[in-house]
C-alpha positions in Angstrom: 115.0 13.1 168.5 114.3 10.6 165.9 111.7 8.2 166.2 112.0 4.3 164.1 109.2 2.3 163.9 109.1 -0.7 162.9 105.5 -2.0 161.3 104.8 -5.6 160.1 102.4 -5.7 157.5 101.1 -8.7 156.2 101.0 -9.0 152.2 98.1 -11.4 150.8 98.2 -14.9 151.3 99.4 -17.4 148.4 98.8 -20.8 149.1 98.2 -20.6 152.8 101.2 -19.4 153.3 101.7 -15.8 155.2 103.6 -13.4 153.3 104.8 -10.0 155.6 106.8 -7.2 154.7 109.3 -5.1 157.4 108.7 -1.4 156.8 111.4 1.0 159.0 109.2 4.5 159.2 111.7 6.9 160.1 110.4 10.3 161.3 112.2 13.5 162.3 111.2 16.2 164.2 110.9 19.9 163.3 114.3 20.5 164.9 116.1 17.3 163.6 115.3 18.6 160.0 116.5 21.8 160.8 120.0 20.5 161.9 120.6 18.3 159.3 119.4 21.4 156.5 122.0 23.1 158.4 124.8 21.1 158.0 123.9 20.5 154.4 124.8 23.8 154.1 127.8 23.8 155.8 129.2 21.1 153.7 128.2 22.4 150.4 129.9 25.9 151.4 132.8 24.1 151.9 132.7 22.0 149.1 132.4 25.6 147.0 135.7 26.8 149.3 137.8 23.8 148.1 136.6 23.9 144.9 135.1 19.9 144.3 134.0 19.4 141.6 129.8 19.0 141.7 128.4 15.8 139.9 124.4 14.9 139.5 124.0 14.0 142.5 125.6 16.8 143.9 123.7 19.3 142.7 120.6 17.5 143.4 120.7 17.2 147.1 121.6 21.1 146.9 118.3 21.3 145.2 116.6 19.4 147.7 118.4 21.0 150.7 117.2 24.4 149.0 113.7 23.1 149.1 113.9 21.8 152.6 114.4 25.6 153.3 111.7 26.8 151.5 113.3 28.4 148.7 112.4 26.9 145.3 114.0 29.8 143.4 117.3 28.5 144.5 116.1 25.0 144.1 115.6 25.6 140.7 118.9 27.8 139.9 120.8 25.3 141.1 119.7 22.5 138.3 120.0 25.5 135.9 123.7 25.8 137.1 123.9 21.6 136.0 123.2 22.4 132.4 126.3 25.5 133.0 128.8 22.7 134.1 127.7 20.4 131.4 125.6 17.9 133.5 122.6 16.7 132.7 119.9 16.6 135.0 117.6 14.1 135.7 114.4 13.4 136.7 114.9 13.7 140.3 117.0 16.7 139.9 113.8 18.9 138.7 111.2 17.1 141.4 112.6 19.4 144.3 111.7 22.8 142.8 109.0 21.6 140.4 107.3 19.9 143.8 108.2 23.0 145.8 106.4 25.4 143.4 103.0 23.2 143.0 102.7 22.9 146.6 102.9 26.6 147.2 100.8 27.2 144.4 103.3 29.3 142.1 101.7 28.0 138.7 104.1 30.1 136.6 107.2 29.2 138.2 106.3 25.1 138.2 105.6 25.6 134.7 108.9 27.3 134.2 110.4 24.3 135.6 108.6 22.2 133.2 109.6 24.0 130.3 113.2 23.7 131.2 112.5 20.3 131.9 111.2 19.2 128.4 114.2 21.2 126.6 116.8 19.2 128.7 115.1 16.1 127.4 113.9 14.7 130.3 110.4 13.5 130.7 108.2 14.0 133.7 106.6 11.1 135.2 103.0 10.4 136.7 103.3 12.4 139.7 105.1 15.3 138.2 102.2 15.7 135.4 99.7 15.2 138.7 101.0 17.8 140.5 101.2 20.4 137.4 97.4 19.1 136.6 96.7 19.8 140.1 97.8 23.4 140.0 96.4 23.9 136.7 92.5 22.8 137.4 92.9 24.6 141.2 93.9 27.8 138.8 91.4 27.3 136.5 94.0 27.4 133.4 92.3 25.1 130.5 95.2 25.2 128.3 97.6 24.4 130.5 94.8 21.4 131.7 94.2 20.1 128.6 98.4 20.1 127.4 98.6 18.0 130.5 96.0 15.4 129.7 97.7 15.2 126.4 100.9 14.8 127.7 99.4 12.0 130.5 97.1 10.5 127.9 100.5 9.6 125.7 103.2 9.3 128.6 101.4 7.2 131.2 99.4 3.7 130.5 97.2 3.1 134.0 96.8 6.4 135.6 96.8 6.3 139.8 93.4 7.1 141.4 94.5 10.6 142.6 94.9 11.8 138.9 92.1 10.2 138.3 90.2 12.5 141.1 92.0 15.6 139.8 90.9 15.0 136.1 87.2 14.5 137.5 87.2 17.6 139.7 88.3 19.3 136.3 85.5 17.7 134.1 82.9 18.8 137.2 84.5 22.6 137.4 82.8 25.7 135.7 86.5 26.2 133.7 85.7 22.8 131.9 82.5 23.8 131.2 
């Protein structure tokens, strides 16, 4: 079942006074994510039966129900299939496969996602270019390193501290060398 918790965290104090913000942490279980993948399915198939018309949004959550079953290939189809119905994409229509390749560590296939990406016309944001960097020093690829600290260098003005610890790990590697 799911479990809510609710935290109270207190924000930094302005003029003796206490500021606190109400975060709701909402955690599912292995099974509960299962279910609701499930019926995703089930509603999508149906949606194909009756023949609804798909918007963005559509689409995306199709995307990120294909990720939440492992399959980045048919994440990554299905925002190809956007452009086929004249939709543009958006940002968060490409994070669910790009993510789902860089996490398991299938360089080419994130990068193919990227591509696509750039000739749709969308940008990628911080954590996009951190995750293909990531991939790219674990890999070793210095071209495909040095493209992204190009594209970072003009894209993104204060960097977070885990790109910061990627770029490092790259300029301490053997590849860099």
């Amino acid at each position: 079942a799911s479990i809510i918790e609710k935290e109270e965290k207190e924000g930094n104090k302005k003029e003796g006074t206490k500021q606190s913000t109400d975060v709701e942490v909402i955690k599912f279980s292995p099974d509960d994510m299962d279910v609701a993948a499930k019926r995703g399915a089930e509603i999508y198939e149906c949606m194909v039966r009756e023949n609804v018309p798909f918007n963005e949004a559509t689409f995306t959550s199709v995307a990120r129900l294909a990720v939440a079953n492992g399959d980045g290939d048919m994440a990554f189809e299905t925002v190809k299939k956007m452009a086929a119905a004249n939709i543009a994409p958006k940002l968060r229509s490409y994070e669910p496969p790009l993510l789902c390749f860089c996490n398991n560590n299938q360089v080419e296939k994130a990068f193919q996602v990227d591509d696509h990406m750039i000739a749709s016309g969308v940008l990628p944001d911080e954590n996009l270019l951190q995750a293909l960097l990531e991939v790219s020093v674990e890999a070793g690829l210095e071209d495909r390193v040095y493209s992204i600290l190009h594209r970072l260098r003009t894209t993104v003005r204060d960097l977070q501290p885990a790109t910061v610890g990627i770029i490092e790990k790259w300029f301490n590697s053997k590849p860099s060398a």
